[in-house]
N, C-alpha and C positions, 0 to 999 in steps of 0.2 A: 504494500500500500504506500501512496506518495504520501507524503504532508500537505495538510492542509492549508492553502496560499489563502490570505482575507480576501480576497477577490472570489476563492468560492464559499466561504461563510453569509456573505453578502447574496450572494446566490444561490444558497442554501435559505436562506432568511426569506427570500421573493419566491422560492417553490421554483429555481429555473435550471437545478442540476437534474443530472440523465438519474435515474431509478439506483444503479450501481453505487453511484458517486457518493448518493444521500446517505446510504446504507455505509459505506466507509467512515462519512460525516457524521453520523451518528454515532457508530462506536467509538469512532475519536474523541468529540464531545463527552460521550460515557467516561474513559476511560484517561481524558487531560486536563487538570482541573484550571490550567493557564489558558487552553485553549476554551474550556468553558464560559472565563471570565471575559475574555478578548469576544465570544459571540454574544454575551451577556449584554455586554456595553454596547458593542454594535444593535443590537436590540434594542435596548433605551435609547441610542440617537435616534436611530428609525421611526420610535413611537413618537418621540421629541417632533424631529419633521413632520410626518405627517400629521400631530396636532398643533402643529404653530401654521400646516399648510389650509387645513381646515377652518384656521381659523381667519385667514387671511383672504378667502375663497369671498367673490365676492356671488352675491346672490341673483339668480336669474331674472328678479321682476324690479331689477330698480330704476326707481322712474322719478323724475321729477316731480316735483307737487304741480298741478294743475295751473298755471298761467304765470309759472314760471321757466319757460324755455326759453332758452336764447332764440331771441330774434334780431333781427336787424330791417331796419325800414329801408323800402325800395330806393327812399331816395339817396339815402349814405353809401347803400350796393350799387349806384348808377354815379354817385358821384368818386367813386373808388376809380370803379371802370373809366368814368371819361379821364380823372386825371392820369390814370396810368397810361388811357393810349394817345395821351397828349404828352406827358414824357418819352415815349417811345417815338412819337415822330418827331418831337425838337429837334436829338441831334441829326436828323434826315435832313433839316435845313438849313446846317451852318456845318461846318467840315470842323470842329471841335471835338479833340478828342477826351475831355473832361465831361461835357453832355451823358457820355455811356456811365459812367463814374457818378454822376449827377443822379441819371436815372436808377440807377441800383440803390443809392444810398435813400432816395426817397420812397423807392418801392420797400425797402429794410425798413425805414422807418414807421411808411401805413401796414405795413405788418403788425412790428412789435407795437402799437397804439391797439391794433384789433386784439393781438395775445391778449394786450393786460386789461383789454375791455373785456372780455371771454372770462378771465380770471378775477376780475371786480366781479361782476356777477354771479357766478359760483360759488364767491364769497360770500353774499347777500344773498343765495336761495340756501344755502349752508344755515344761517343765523335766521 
C-alpha cells in the first residue's frame, strides 16, 4: 500500500477516490493516529467553508423594494448620448491631437459621475 498524499484525504472527504483506494484510506485512518488528526482538521476547514459559504450565498428573490429602482430620465440618457457624439466629432474638425485625449477624459469623467450616482442611490434604498 502507498501513503497516503493530503490530496487524497481531501478526496476521500468529497467521496471522489476509486472503491480500492477508500478501503486502503480507511485502514490507514484506523490504524494512524497522525494521519487521523491531519483528516480530522481537514474536516473542520471543510465544514468551516462551507458554512461561512452558506452563509455568504446570496438568496434567489432579492429585489428591491417597490419604487425604488434605478432609473434614469430620458432626458439625462439623450443628453449623455448627444454630448458624447458631439465629443466624438470635435476632433473630426480640427486636426488636434489633444481633442482624442479631451474626448476620453470626458467620457471617464460622465462615467465615474453615473458610478457614484448608481452608488448614492443604493445607499439611500439600503437606509
Amino acid at each position: 500500500m502507498k501513503p497516503i498524499e493530503p490530496a487524497e484525504l481531501s478526496g476521500y472527504l468529497d467521496g471522489e477516490l476509486e472503491r480500492d483506494r477508500v478501503r486502503e484510506v480507511e485502514a490507514a485512518l484506523a490504524d494512524d493516529p497522525s494521519l487521523r488528526a491531519d483528516y480530522q482538521a481537514l474536516a473542520n476547514a471543510d465544514t468551516a467553508w462551507k458554512s461561512a459559504a452558506d452563509l455568504a450565498a446570496f438568496g434567489p428573490n432579492i429585489r428591491l423594494p417597490p419604487g425604488k429602482a434605478l432609473t434614469s430620465s430620458p432626458f439625462a440618457i439623450a443628453g449623455i448620448l448627444v454630448l458624447l457624439v458631439v465629443l466624438r466629432i470635435t476632433p473630426k474638425l480640427g486636426n488636434v491631437v489633444a481633442w482624442d485625449l479631451l474626448f476620453h477624459a470626458a467620457a471617464l469623467a460622465i462615467v465615474l459621475l453615473w458610478v457614484v450616482r448608481m452608488a448614492r442611490e443604493v445607499q439611500k434604498n439600503k437606509s
